[in-house]
N, C-alpha and C positions, 0 to 999 in steps of 0.2 A: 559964270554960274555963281550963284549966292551962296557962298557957303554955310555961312549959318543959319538960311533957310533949310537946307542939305539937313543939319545937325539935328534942328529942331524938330524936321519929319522923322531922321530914321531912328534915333537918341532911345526914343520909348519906344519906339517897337525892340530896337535891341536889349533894353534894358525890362522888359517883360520877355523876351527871350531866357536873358539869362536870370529870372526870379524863376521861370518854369523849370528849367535847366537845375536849380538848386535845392527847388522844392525838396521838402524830408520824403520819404519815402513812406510807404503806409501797410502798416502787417496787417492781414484781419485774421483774428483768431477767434474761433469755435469751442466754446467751451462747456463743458456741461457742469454750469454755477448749481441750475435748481434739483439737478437729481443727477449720482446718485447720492454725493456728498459737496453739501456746500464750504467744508471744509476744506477736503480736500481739492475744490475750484479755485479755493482763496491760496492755496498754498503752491497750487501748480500758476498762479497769477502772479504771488511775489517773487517767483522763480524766475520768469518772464521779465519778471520789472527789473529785478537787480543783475540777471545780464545784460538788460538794456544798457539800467543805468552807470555800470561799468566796462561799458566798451567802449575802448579806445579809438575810433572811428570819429567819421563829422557828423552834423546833426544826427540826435535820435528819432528814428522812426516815430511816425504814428502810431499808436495802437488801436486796433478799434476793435474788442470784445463781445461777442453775440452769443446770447446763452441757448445750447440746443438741447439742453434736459434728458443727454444720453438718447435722442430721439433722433433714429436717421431721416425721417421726414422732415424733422427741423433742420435739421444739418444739411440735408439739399436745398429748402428754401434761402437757409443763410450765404450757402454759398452764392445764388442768383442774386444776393444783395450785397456781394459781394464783388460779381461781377458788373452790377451796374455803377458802384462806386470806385470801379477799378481800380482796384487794390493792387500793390505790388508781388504779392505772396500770402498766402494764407496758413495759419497752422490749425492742425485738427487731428479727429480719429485718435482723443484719449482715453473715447468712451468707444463709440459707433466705431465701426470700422470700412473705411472707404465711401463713405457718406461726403458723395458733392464731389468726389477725385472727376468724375466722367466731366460733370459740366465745368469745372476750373481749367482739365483740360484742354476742351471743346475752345474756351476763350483763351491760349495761351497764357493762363497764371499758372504758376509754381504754386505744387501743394505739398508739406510737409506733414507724415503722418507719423501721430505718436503712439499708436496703439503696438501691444504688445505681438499681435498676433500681425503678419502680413501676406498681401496678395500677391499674385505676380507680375513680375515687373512692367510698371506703365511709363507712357511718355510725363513730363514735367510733373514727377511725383517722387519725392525720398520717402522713404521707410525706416523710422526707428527701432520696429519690432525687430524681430530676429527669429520669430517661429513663425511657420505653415498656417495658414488659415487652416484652422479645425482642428491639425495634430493634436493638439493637448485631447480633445477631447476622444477621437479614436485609439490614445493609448491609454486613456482612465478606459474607457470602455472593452481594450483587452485585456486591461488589471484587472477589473468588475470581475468578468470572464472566469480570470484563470485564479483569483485568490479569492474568491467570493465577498471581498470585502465592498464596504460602500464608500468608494474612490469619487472623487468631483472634481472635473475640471469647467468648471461653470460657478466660482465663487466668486466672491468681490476684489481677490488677490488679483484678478487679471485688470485692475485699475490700479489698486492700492499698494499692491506689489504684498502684503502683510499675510502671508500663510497661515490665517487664523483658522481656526478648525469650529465649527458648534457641534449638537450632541447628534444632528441627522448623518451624521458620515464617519466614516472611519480611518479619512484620509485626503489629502486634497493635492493635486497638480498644479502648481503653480511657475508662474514666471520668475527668471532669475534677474534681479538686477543689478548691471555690470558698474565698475566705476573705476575713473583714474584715482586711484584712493591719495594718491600727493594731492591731487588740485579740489578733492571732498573736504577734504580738512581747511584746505584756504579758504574753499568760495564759502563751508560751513560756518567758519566765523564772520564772515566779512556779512552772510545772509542774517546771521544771532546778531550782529552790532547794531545794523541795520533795522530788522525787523523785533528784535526782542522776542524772536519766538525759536525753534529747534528746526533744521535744518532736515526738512523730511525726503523721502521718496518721490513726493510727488512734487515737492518743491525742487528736487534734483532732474526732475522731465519736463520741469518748465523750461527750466536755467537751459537745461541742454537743446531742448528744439531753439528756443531762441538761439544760443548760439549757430545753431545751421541755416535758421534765417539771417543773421547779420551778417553772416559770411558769404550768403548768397549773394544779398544786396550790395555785397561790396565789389561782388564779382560780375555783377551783371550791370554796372556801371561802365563797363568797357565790352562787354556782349551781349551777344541776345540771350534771351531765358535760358532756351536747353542748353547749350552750352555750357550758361553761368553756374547751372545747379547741375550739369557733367563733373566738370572740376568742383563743387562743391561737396560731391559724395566723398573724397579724400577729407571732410572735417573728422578732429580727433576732439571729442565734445569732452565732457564733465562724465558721461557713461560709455567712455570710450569709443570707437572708431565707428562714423555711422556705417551699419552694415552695406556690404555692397550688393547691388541689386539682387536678388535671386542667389545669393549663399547661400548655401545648408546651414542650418540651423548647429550650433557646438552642441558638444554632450552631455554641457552644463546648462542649457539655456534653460531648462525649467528642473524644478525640485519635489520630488514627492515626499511629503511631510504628515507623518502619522500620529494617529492619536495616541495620548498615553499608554491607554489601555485598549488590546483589540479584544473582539468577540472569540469566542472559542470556533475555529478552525479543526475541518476534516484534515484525516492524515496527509492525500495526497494536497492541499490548499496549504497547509504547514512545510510540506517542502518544499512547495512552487515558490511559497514567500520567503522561505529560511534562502534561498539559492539567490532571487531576488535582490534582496537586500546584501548578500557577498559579492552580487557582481556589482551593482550600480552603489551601493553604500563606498565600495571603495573608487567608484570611479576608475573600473580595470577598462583600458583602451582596447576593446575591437577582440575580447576574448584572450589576449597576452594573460602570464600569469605575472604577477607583479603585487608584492603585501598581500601575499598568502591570499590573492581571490582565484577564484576558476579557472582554469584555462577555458572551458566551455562557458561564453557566458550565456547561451541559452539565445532567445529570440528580443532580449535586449540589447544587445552590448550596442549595436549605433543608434540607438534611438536617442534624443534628445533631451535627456531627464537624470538626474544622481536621487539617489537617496538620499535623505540628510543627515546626516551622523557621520563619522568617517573613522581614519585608521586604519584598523584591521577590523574583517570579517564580526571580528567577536564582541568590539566596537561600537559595529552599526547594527549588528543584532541587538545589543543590551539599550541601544537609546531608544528602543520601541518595544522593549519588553520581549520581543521573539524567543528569545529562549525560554520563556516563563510558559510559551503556550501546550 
């Protein structure tokens, strides 16, 4: 036998083997650049980049960004061109929610969802949210109900995470966002030296979904997908521990935040809110009495929301004027 004939045949096939074999790996991520803020696209982008570009790992990933305009139409079509260019992993669902999970499924990609709100548990899909699809909204609408106030859980906080209030409401539901506060303060500088700009919210949900993707990809280098994103639900990100599938949401996961000033309140709507704000303003566990709030905490106490202001009873009365009314 010839061996160096031998050589010359099998040589390149093996050595086109292992260039496949070594190929980077390729994220596609979903982003809503042109609406509802291009700002905050750019900042959930640099968040991405500089976990990238600070992981310890071998070659960095592709990245390949498609902008879906907060639009789940868009976000389905992105993700079928996503599946044609067989991507390894895709990240989305910062705006839409669950926009594209069915068909990423359907073709065995991993889909990482960053929305704050989440569905119930799917095959090759993580969840960074931490609350019920809709909760927030069915419990502004039994606040609405029982204080007669104009509560929203439908504002731009559920992107921005920023519990802004305008002058249409008298209160807003919002999502809380979690953090390892040691590893905020390193990746915060390390993001400022970098980028020369502040270390926001949304730039801390970029950094973090990417970390659950590099982790994946590092893990599914020796298994198949499910698997690799089974053990991957164990990542302890930059906003703490990704939720585990189908958790209950904590009793902190979202905040109701009032206006300075409320409208004038009937007698009974003045106690339902005064009571209100002594159970969940203190954050009393499950109706315990504990910092002088209730033992009865009423038809709150496990719902998943605090009041904001804290201490004592008298506390989170006065950061919203309560006792003024």
């Amino acid at each position: 036998m010839n061996i160096r004939k031998v050589l010359t045949a099998v040589l390149p096939v093996a050595l086109l083997c292992l260039a496949a074999t070594a190929r980077a790996a390729t994220i596609g991520v979903i982003l809503p650049e042109s609406y509802p803020s291009a700002d905050q696209a750019k900042e959930l982008q640099l968040g991405m980049t500089l976990a990238l570009k600070t992981w310890p790992g071998d070659a960095a990933p592709k990245l390949v960004i498609k902008d879906s305009g907060c639009d789940a139409r868009k976000a389905d079509a992105i993700s079928q061109e996503f599946i044609k260019a067989k991507v390894d992993v895709v990240l989305g669902n910062w705006c839409e929610i669950n926009a594209g999970a069915d068909a990423l499924r359907a073709a065995g990609i991993p889909f990482i969802s960053s929305n704050a709100e989440r569905v119930k548990a799917q095959d090759l899909q993580l969840q960074m949210g931490r609350i019920e699809l809709n909760a927030g909204e069915k419990i502004a609408a039994d606040l609405r109900r029982q204080t007669g106030l104009r509560i929203s859980a439908r504002t731009s906080c559920w992107m921005d995470f920023d519990a802004a209030l305008s002058e249409r409401v008298d209160a807003v539901l919002c999502p809380v966002l979690t953090m390892d506060r040691g590893r905020w303060d390193q990746v915060a500088n390390t993001y400022g030296a970098a980028f020369r700009k502040p270390f926001t919210a949304s730039s801390a949900r970029g950094y973090a979904a990417m970390e659950v993707a590099l982790n994946y990809l590092r893990r599914a280098k020796a298994m198949k997908p499910a698997a690799a994103l089974k053990e991957t639900q164990a990542t302890a990100t930059l906003l703490g521990p990704v939720p585990a599938a189908d958790a209950p949401a904590p009793t902190t996961a979202l905040q109701l935040v009032f206006a300075p000033h409320l409208p004038k309140l009937n007698a009974q709507q003045t106690q339902t809110l005064d009571k209100l704000v002594k159970t969940k303003g203190c954050a009393c566990p499950g109706g315990t009495l504990r910092n002088g709030c209730p033992r009865d905490s009423g038809p709150w106490g496990e719902l998943p929301f605090v009041v904001r202001g804290g201490g004592t009873p008298a506390a989170c009365a006065k950061a919203i004027n309560i006792l003024e009314l």
